[in-house]
C-alpha positions in Angstrom: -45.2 -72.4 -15.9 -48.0 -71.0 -17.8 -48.4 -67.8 -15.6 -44.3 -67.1 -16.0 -44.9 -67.8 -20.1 -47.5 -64.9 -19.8 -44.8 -62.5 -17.8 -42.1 -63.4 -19.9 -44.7 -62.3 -23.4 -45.8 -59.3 -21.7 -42.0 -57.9 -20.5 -41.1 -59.2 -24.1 -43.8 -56.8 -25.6 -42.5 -53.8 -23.5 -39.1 -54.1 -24.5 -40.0 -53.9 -27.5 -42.4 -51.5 -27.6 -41.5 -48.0 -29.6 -40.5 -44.8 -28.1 -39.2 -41.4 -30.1 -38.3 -43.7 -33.0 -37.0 -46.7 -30.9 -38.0 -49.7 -28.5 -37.2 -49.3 -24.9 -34.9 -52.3 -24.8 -32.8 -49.8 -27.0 -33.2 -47.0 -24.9 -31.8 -48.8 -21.5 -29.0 -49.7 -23.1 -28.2 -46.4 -24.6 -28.8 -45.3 -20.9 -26.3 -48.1 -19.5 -23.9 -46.9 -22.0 -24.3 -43.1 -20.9 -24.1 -43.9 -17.4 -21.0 -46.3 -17.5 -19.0 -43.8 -19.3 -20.1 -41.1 -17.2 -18.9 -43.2 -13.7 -15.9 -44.2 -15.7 -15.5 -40.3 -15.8 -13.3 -39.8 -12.5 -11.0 -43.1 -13.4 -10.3 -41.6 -17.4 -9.4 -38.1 -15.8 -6.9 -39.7 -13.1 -5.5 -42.1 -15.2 -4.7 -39.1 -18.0 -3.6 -36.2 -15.8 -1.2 -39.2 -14.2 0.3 -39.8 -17.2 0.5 -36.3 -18.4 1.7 -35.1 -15.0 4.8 -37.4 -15.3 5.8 -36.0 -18.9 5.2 -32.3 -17.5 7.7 -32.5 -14.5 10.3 -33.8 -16.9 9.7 -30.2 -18.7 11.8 -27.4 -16.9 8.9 -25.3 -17.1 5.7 -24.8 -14.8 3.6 -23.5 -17.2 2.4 -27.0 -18.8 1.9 -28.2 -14.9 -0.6 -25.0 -14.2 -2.3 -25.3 -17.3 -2.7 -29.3 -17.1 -4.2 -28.3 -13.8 -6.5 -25.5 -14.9 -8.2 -27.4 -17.6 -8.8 -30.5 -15.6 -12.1 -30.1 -15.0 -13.3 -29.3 -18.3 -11.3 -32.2 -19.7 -13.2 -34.6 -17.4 -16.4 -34.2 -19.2 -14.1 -35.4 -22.7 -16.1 -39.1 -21.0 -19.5 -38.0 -20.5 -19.5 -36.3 -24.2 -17.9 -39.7 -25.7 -20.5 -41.8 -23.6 -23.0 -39.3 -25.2 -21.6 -40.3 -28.8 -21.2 -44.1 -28.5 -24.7 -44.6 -26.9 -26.3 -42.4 -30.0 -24.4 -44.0 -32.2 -25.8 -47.3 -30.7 -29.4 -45.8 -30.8 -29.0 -44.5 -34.3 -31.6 -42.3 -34.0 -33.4 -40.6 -37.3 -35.2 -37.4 -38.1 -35.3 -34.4 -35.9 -33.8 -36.7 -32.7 -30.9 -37.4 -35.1 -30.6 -33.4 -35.9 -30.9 -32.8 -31.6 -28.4 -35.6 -30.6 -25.7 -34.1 -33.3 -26.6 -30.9 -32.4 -25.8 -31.7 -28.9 -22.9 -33.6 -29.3 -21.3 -30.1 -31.0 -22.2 -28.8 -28.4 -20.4 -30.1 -25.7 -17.3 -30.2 -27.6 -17.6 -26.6 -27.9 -18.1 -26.0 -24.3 -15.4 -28.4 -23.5 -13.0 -26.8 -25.4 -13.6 -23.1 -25.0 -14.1 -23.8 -21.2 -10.7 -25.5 -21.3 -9.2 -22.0 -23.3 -10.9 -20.1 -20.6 -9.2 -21.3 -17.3 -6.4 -22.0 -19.3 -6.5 -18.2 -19.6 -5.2 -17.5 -16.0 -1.7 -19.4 -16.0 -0.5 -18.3 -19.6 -1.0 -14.6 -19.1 1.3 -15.4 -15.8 3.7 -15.7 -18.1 2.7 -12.1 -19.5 5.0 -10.3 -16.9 7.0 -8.5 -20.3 4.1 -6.7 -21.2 4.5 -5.6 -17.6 7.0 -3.2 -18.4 5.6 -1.8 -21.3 2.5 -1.3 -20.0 1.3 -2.1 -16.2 0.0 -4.5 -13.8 -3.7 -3.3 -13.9 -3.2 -2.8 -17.4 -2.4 -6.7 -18.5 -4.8 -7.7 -15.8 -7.5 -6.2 -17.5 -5.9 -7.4 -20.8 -6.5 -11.2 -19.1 -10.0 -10.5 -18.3 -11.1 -9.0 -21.5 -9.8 -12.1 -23.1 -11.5 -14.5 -21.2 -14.8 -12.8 -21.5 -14.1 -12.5 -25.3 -13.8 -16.6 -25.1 -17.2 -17.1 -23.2 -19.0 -14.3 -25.8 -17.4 -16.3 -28.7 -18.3 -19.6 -26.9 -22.0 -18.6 -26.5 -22.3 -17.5 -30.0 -20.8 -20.8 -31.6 -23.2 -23.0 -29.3 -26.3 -20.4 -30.4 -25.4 -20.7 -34.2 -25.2 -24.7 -33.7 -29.0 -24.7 -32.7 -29.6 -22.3 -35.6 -29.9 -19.0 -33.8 -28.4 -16.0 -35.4 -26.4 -14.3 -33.3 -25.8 -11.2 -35.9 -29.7 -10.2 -35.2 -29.1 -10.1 -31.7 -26.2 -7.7 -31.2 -28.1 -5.5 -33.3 -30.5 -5.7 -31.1 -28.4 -5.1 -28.3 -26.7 -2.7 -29.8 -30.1 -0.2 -29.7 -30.6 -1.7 -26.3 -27.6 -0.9 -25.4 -27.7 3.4 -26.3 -30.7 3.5 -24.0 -28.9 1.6 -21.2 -25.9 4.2 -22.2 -28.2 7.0 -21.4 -29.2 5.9 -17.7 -25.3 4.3 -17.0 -23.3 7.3 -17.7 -21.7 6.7 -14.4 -20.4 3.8 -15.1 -19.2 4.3 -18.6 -17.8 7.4 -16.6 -15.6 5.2 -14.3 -15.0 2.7 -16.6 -12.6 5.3 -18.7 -11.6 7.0 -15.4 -10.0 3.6 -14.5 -8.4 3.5 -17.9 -7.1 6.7 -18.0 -5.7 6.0 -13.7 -3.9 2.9 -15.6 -2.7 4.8 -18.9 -1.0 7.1 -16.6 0.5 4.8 -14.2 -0.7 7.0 -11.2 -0.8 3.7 -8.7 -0.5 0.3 -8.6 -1.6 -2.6 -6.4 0.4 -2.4 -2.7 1.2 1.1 -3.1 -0.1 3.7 -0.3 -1.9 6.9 -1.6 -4.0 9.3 -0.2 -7.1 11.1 -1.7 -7.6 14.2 0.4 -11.4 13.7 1.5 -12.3 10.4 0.2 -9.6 7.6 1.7 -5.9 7.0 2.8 -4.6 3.1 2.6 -3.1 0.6 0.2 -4.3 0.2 -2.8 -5.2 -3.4 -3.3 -7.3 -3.8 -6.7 -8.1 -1.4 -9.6 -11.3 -2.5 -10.9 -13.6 -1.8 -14.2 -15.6 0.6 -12.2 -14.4 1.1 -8.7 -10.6 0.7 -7.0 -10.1 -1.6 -4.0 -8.3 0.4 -1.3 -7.6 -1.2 2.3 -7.6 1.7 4.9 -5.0 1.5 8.0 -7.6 0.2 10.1 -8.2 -2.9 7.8 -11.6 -2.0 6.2 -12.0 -1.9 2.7 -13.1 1.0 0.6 -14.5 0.7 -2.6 -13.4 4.1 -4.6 -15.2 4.7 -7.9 -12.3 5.4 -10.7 -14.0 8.5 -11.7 -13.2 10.3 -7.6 -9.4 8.9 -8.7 -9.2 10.6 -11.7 -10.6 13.6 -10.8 -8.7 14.6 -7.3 -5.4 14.9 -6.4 -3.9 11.7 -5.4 -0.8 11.8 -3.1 0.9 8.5 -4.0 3.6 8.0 -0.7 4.9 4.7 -2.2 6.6 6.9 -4.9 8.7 9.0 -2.4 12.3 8.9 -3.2 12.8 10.0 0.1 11.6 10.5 3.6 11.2 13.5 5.1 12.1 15.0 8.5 11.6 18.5 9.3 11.7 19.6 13.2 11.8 22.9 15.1 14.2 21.8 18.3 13.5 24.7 20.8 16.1 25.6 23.7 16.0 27.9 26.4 16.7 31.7 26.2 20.0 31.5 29.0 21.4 29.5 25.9 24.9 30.9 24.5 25.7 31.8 21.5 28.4 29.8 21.3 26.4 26.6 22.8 23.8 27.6 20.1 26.4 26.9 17.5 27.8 23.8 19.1 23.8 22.2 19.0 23.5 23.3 15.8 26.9 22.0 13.9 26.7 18.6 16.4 23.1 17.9 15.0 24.5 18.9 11.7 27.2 16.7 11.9 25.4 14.0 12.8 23.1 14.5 9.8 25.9 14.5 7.1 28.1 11.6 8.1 25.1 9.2 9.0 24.8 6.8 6.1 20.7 6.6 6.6 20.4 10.0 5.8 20.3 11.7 2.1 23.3 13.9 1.1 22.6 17.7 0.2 23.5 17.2 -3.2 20.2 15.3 -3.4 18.1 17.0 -1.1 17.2 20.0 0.8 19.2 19.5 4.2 19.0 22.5 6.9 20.4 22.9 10.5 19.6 26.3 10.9 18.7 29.3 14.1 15.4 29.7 12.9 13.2 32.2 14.7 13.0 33.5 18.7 9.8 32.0 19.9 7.9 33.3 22.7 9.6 30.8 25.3 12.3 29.6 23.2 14.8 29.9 20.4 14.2 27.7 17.8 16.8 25.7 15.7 15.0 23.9 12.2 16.4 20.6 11.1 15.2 19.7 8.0 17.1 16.3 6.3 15.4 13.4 4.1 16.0 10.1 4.7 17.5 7.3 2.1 14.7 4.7 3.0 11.1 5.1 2.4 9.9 2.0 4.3 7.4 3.8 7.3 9.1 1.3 10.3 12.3 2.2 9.0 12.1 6.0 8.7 10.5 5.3 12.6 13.8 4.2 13.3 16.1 6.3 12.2 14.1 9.5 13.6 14.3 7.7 17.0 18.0 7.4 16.7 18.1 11.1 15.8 16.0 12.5 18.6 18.2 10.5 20.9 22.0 12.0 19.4 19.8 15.0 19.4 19.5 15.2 23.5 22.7 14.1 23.9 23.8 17.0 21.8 21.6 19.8 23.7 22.4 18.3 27.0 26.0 18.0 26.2 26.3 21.7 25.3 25.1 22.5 28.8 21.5 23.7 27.3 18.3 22.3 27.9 15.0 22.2 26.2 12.3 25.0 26.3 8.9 24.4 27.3 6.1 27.1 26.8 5.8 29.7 30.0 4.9 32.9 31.2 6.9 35.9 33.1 4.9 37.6 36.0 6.2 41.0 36.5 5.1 43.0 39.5 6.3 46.8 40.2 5.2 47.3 43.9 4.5 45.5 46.5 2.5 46.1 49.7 3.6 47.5 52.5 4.3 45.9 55.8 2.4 48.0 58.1 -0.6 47.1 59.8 -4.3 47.3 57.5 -6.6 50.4 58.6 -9.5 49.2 59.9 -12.5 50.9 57.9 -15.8 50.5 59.8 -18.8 49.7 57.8 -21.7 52.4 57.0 -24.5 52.6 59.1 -27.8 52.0 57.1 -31.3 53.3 58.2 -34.0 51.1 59.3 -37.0 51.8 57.2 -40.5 52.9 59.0 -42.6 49.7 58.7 -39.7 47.9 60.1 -39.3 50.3 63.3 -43.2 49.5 64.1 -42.8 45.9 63.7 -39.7 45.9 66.4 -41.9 48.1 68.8 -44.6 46.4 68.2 -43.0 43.1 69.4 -41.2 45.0 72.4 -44.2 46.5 73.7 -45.8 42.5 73.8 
């Protein structure tokens, strides 16, 4: 009994021995208190997004339900920072801990709240598709970003000037740190108002097909601060800088009003005249009265006897189609080039192909060759010794 008295005095004295202001008996409860508030963390957050969630779906809206669901994980720290508040409240600290624990507490809040601003961000400027219109899609998308990095600079600075640092000072600062940056980052200053000016002046959009003649030909997926996403044909990505976009001629094929066709149909030389004008009104025809095909009072549209080739006349069709969709247009030129052998062939003419004419004025005659003998040459000297030599042995 006497040995557990002496336990019992000397955990007594530990519990109540000071720390930072307070005995440590305090402190484990203030940590008990933290950490049950921080495990009861999960069960607060389900409990309130439950009952939130049911008041939302009554709503005829789905903006509240996207919103309740972007902030939830900032809300679910609300428990740790009330934890925080109850167990400091507990400790009652005094002095500079009391100055630290209040600071901190601000602190939180802040963060909790402008984090909560910030990924709430994303689901109300869904709602922005008006300014769509008025402006364009890259232009309110980079509208939504510059707003959520104005939230985290504003964040930053309140949590800096809640631990007493000045945040006036420090843009200065920045500010001459940022002319010599300026100096060595032209380039990207460059594209950065190369990518405004492509969005200003609506030259593309996301999904649209351009081509820059020399650089890249694909969809255009993303127009960034400094570069533009485009997705070539063969499925690699190519990262364009804005300031190669601004600067070249961009062919944008997802603004075509039409779809072009324009063919030179060559036929054979033994074709008519008349069979040359019953090719050329059947194909034109077939043009006018098909209802995939533009009228002339909106296009160019040509069936015309174009030029005399060197193995063929040629007949130019030139017609635009009403669809620009790539598989589409694929389809309707198929269907042409089919009513367009049916025509030729029905005419009684046929294609041309390239070839050549062999002309010969005289041919040889059928008499018997003259047999020419060939020259006798002479043997040289040192050849005739050698030959006697080898007779004589």
């Amino acid at each position: 009994m006497e040995q557990l008295q002496k336990f019992k005095t000397l955990f007594s004295d530990v519990w109540n021995t000071e720390a930072l202001g307070a005995d440590v008996g305090t402190w484990i409860i203030v940590v008990l208190i933290f950490l049950f508030f921080v495990m009861l963390r999960g069960v607060f957050t389900r409990f309130l997004f439950t009952r939130l969630g049911k008041l939302t779906a009554k709503t005829k809206t789905d903006l509240d339900d996207h919103v309740f669901q972007a902030v939830e994980k900032p809300v679910s720290l609300l428990p740790v920072v009330i934890g925080l508040f109850i167990a400091t409240s507990y400790l009652d600290p005094a002095g500079k801990l009391a100055g630290i624990t209040y600071n901190l507490e601000k602190s939180l809040i802040t963060i909790v709240l402008f984090w909560s601003l910030h990924n709430a961000m994303d689901p109300v400027s869904a709602g922005l598709t008006r300014l769509e219109k008025m402006f364009s899609k890259p232009m309110v998308s980079w509208l939504r970003k510059g707003l959520k990095f104005l939230l985290i600079f504003i964040g930053v600075a309140t949590v800096l000037e809640i631990w007493g640092i000045k945040v006036a000072p420090i843009i200065a600062g920045f500010g001459l740190f940022g002319v010599a940056v300026a100096l060595g980052a032209q380039d990207m200053f460059k594209n950065l108002i190369a990518g405004l000016t492509v969005i200003a002046e609506k030259r593309f959009q996301p999904g649209d097909w351009i081509l820059v003649d020399g650089i890249v030909e694909g969809t255009v997926e993303d127009i960034g601060f400094r570069s533009t996403q485009v997705r070539r044909f063969d499925k690699a990505p190519v990262h364009v800088p804005n300031a190669k976009l601004a600067d070249s001629a961009v062919t944008n094929f997802s603004a075509m009003t039409h779809r072009r066709i324009y063919w030179k149909i060559g036929v054979t030389y033994d074709t008519s005249i008349a069979q040359l004008k019953e090719i050329r009104d059947g194909i034109e025809k077939y043009v006018l009265k098909n209802a995939d095909f533009a009228a002339p009072e909106d296009v160019a549209t040509f069936v015309r006897i174009d030029s005399f080739n060197s193995s063929s006349i040629d007949i130019m069709l030139y017609c635009f189609t009403k669809t620009t969709n790539w598989g589409e247009w694929l389809e309707i030129k198929e269907e042409l080039a089919y009513r367009i052998k049916d025509i030729v062939e029905g005419a009684g003419s046929g294609f041309a192909f390239p070839s050549q004419s062999l002309y010969v004025e005289a041919l040889p005659g059928s008499g018997p060759d003259i047999f020419v003998p060939p020259k006798k040459t002479k043997t040289p000297k040192k050849e005739q010794k050698k030959t006697a030599k080898k007779s004589a042995a």
